[in-house]
C-alpha positions as a LaTeX table, in Angstrom:
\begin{tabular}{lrrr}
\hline
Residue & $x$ (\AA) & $y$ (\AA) & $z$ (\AA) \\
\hline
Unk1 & 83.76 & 121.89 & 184.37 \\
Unk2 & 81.67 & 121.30 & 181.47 \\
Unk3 & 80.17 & 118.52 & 179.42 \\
Unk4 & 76.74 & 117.46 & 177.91 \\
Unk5 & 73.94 & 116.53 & 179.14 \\
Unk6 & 70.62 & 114.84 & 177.92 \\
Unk7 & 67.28 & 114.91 & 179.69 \\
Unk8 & 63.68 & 112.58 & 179.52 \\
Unk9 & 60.85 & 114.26 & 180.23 \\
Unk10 & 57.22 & 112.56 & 181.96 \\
Unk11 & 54.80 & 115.05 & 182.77 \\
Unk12 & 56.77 & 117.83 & 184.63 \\
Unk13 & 59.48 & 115.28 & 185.82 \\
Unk14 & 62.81 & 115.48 & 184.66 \\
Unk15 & 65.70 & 112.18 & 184.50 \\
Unk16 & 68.47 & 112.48 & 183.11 \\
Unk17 & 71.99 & 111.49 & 182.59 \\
Unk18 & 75.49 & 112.74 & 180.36 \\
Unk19 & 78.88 & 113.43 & 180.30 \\
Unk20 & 80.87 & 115.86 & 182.30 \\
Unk21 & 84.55 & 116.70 & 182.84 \\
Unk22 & 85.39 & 118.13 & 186.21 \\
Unk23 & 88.60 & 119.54 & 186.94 \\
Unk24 & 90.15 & 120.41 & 191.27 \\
Unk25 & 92.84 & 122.10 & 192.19 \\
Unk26 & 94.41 & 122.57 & 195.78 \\
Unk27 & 97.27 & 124.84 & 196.88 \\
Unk28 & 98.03 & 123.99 & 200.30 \\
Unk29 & 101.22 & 125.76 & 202.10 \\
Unk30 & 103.48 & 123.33 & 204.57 \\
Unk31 & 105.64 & 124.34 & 206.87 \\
Unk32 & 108.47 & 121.95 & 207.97 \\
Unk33 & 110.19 & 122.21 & 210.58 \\
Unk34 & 114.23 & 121.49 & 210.24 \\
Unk35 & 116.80 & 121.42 & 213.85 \\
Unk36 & 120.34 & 122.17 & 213.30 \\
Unk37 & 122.93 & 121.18 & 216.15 \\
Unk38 & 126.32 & 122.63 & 215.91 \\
Unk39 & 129.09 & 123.40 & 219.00 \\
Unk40 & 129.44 & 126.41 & 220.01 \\
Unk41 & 132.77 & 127.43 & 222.02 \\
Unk42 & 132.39 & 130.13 & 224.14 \\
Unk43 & 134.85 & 131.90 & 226.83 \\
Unk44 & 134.25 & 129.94 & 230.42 \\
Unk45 & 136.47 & 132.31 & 232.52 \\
Unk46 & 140.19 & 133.93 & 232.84 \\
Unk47 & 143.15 & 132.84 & 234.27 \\
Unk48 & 145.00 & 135.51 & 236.10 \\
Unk49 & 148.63 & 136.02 & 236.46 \\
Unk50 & 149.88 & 138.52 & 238.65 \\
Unk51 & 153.65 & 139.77 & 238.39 \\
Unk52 & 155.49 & 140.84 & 241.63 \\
Unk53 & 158.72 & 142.36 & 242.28 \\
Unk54 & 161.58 & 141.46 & 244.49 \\
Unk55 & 160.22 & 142.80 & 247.61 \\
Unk56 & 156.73 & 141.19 & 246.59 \\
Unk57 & 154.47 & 143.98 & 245.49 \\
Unk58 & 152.19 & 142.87 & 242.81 \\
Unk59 & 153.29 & 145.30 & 239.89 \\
Unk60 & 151.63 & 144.02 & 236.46 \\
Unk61 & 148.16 & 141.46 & 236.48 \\
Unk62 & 147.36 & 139.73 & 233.26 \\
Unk63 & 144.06 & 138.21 & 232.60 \\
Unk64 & 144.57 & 134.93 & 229.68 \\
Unk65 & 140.79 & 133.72 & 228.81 \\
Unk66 & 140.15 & 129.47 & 228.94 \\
Unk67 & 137.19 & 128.62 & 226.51 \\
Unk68 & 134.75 & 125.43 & 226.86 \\
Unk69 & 131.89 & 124.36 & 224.21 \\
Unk70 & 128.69 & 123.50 & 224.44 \\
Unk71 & 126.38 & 121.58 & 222.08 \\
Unk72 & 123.73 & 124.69 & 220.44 \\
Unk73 & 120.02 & 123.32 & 218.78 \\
Unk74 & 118.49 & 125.61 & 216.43 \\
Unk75 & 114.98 & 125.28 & 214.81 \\
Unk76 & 114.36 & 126.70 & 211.42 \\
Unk77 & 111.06 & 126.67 & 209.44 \\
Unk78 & 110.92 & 126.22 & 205.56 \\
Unk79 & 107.68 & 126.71 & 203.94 \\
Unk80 & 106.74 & 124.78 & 200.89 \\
Unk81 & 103.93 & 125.13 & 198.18 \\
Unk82 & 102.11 & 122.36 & 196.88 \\
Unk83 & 99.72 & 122.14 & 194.23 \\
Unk84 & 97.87 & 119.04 & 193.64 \\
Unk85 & 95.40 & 118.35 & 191.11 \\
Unk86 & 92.86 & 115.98 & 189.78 \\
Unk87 & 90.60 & 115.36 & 187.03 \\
Unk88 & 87.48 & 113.63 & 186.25 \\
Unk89 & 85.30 & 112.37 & 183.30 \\
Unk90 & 81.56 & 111.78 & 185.22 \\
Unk91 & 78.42 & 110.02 & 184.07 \\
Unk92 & 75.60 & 112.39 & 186.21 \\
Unk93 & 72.09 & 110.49 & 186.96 \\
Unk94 & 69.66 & 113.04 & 188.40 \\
Unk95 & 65.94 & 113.36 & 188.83 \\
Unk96 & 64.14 & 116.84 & 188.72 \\
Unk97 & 61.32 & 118.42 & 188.42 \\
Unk98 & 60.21 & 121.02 & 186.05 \\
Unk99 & 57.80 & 124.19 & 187.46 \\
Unk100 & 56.35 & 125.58 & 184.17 \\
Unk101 & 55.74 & 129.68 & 184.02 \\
Unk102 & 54.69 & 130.15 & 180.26 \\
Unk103 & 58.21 & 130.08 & 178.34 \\
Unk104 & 59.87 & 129.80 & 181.52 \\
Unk105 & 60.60 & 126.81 & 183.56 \\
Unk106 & 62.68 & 126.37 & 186.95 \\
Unk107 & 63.85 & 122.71 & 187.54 \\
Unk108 & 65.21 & 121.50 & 190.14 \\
Unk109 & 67.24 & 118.49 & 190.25 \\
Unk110 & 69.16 & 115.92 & 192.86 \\
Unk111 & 71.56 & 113.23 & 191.73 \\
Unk112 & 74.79 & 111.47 & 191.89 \\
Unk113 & 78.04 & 111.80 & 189.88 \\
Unk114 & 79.91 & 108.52 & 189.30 \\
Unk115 & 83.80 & 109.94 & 188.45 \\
Unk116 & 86.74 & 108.00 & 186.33 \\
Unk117 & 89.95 & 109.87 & 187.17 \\
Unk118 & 91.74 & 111.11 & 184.26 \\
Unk119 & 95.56 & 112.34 & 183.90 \\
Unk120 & 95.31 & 111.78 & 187.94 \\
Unk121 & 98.95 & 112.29 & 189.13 \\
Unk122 & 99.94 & 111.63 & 192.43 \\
Unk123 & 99.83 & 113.93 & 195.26 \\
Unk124 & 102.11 & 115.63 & 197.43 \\
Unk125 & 101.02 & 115.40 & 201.32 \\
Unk126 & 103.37 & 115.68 & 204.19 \\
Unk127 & 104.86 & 112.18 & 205.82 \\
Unk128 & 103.16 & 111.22 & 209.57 \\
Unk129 & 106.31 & 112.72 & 211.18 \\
Unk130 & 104.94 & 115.96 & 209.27 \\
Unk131 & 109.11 & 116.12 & 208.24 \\
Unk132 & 108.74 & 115.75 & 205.04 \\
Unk133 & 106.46 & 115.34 & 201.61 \\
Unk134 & 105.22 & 112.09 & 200.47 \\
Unk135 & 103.61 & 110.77 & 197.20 \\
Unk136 & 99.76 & 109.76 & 197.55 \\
Unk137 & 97.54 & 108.03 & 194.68 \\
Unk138 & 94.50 & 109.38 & 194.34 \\
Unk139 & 91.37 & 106.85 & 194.25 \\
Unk140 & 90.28 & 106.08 & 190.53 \\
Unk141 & 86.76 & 106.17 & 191.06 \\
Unk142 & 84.72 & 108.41 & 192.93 \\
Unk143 & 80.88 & 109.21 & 194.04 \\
Unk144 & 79.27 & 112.94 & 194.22 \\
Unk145 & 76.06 & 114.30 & 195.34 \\
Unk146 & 74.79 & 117.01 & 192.85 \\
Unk147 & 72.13 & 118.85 & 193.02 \\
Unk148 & 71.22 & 121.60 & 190.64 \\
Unk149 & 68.97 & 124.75 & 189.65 \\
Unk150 & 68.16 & 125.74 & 186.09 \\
Unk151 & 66.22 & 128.67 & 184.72 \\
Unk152 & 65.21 & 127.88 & 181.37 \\
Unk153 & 63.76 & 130.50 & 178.69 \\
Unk154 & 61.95 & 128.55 & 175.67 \\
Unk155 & 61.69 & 129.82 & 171.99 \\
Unk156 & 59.94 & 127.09 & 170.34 \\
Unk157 & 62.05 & 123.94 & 170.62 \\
Unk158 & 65.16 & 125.67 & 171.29 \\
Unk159 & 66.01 & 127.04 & 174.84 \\
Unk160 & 68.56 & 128.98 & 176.94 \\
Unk161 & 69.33 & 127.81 & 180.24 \\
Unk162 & 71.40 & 128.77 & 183.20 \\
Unk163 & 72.36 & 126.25 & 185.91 \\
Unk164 & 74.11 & 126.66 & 189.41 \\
Unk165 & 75.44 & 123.61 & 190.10 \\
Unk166 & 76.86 & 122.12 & 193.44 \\
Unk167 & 78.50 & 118.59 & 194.02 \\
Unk168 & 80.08 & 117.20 & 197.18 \\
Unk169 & 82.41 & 114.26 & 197.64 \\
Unk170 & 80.58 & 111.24 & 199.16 \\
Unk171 & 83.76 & 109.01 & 198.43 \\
Unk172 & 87.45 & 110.41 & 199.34 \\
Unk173 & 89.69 & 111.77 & 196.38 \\
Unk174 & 92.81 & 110.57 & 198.81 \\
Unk175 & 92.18 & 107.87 & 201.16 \\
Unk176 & 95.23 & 107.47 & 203.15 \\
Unk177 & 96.04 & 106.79 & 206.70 \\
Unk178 & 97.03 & 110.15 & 207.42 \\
Unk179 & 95.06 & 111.68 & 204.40 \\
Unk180 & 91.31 & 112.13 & 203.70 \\
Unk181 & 90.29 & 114.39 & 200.68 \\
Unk182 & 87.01 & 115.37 & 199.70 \\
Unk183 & 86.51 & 118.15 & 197.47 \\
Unk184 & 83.02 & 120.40 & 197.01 \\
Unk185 & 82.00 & 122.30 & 194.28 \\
Unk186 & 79.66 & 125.04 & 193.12 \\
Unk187 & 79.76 & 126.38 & 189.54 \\
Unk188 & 77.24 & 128.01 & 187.09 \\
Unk189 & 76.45 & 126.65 & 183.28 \\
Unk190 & 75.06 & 128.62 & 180.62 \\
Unk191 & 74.07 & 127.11 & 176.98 \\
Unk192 & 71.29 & 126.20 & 174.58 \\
Unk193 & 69.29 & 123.26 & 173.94 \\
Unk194 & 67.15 & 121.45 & 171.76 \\
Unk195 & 63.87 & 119.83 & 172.43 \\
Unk196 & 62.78 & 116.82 & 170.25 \\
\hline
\end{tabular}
């Protein structure tokens, strides 16, 4: 993800607020099971007919096969990729504070992310009967936790700052029935700032 972000300093403490897009993206392998039933004829036994002559001795035995069928169920399994996607433009609000070493700083921060789905298409899940795929909407808007670290380097007003970022779903992605998606991430920011 990436975006821009805008902080108020009091003292040491830190509030602030921006604009982030935030992209997640599942591949998730199903396997469906499929059962075939065909009839299957098979040989049930053999007639035999034995050939005598005219004082009665058996002299020549043929064996002439009778077949019967029988109904034959056959499971097969057919795996399917699916890749589902969604996308978010989100407003962060977080609260940190800032631990001063001369031009370094570490600040902390804990917050929320509120999220507006963007170019959200639906998503591919399997049915209850877990038979086949059904379409799910995604929810439009969504809450995060995020919590951050920065390490900022000063020169003058301008900085440089890396940020490990992690955010967790505290509202479902999908919300279905059958279907509950949350989705966590971690990621790490690097850029320069201004001070005014």
């Amino acid at each position: 993800n990436f975006g821009l972000g805008f902080n108020v300093n009091f003292n040491n403490i830190s509030i602030g607020t921006g604009i982030d897009y935030a992209k997640f993206k599942t591949e998730n392998l199903f396997e469906f099971s499929e059962v075939n039933t065909y009839d299957s004829t098979y040989i049930a036994g053999y007639n035999e007919n034995v050939t005598y002559d005219s004082l009665g001795n058996p002299i020549d035995t043929t064996y002439t096969p009778y077949y019967d069928s029988t109904t034959v169920t056959d499971t097969t399994y057919n795996s399917t990729l699916i890749t589902n996607q969604y996308e978010w433009i989100q407003i962060p609000i977080h609260f940190g504070y800032r631990f001063n070493l001369n031009q370094w700083a570490i600040i902390p921060r804990v917050g929320m992310n509120i999220g507006l789905g963007i170019r959200q298409p639906s998503g591919q899940y399997p049915t209850e009967a877990y038979d086949d795929l059904q379409t799910i909407s995604p929810v439009k808007w969504n809450l995060n936790l995020h919590t951050s670290l920065e390490i900022r380097r000063e020169f003058g007003n301008w900085h440089a700052f890396g940020k490990f970022n992690y955010q967790r779903n505290l509202t479902p992605t999908i919300d279905n029935a059958l279907f509950e998606r949350k989705y966590n991430g971690i990621g790490f920011r690097f850029g320069v700032g201004y001070s005014f």
